[in-house]
C-alpha positions in Angstrom: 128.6 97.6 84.4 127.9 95.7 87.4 127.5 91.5 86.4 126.7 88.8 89.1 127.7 85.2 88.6 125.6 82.3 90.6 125.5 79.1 91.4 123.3 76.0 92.5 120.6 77.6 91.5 117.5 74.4 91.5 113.9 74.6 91.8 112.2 71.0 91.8 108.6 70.6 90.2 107.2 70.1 93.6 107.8 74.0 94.0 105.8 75.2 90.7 103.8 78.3 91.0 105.2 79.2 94.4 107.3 82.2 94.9 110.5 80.7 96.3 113.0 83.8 96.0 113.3 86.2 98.5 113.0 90.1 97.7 116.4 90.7 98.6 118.0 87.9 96.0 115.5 89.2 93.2 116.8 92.6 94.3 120.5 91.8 93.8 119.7 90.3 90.6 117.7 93.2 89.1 120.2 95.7 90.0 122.8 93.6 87.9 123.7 94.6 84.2 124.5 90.8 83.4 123.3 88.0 85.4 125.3 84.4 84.5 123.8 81.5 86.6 124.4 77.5 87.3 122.1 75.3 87.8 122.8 73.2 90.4 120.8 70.3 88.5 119.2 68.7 84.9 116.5 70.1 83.0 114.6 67.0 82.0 111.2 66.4 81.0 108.3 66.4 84.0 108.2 62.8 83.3 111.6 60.8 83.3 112.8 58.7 85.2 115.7 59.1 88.3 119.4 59.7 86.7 121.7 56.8 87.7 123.7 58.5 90.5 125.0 58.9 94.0 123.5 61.3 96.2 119.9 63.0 95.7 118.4 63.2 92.5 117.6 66.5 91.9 116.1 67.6 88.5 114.0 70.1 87.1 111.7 70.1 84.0 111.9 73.3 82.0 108.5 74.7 82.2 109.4 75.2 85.9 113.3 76.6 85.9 112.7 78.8 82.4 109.5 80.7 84.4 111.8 81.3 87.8 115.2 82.3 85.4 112.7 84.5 83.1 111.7 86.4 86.1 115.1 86.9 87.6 116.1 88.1 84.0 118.8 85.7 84.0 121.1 86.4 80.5 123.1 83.4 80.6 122.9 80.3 82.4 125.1 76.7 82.2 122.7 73.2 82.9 122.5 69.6 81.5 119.7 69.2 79.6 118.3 65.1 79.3 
């Protein structure tokens, strides 16, 4: 059984409906038995506000990470949902 674990895995609402992942990583991840994967920031809703923070303020809303993990077949996945 051959499982791959990843992390920082983001894709912002500015990128919806563009096909971000390369061949090669959708190929690595379809010839897994088990994918796991972290994402790298909140799943929040298309409209809420910045999260109080240092650094950028990355987010994603779900209707936009659910499609890109659905079509790497992710299994199981860690995030922060607000």
């Amino acid at each position: 059984m051959k499982i791959l674990v990843s992390g920082d895995f983001v894709i912002t609402d500015e990128y919806e409906n563009k096909d971000l992942i390369d061949d090669s990583v959708k190929r690595l991840f379809s010839e897994s038995d088990y994918r796991i994967l972290n994402l790298e920031a909140p799943v929040t809703s298309k409209n809420s506000d910045k999260i109080l923070k240092t650094g950028p303020h990355l987010r994603c809303s779900a209707e936009v990470i659910l499609d890109a993990l659905s079509k790497l077949k992710i299994n199981y996945y860690l995030y922060i949902l607000l």
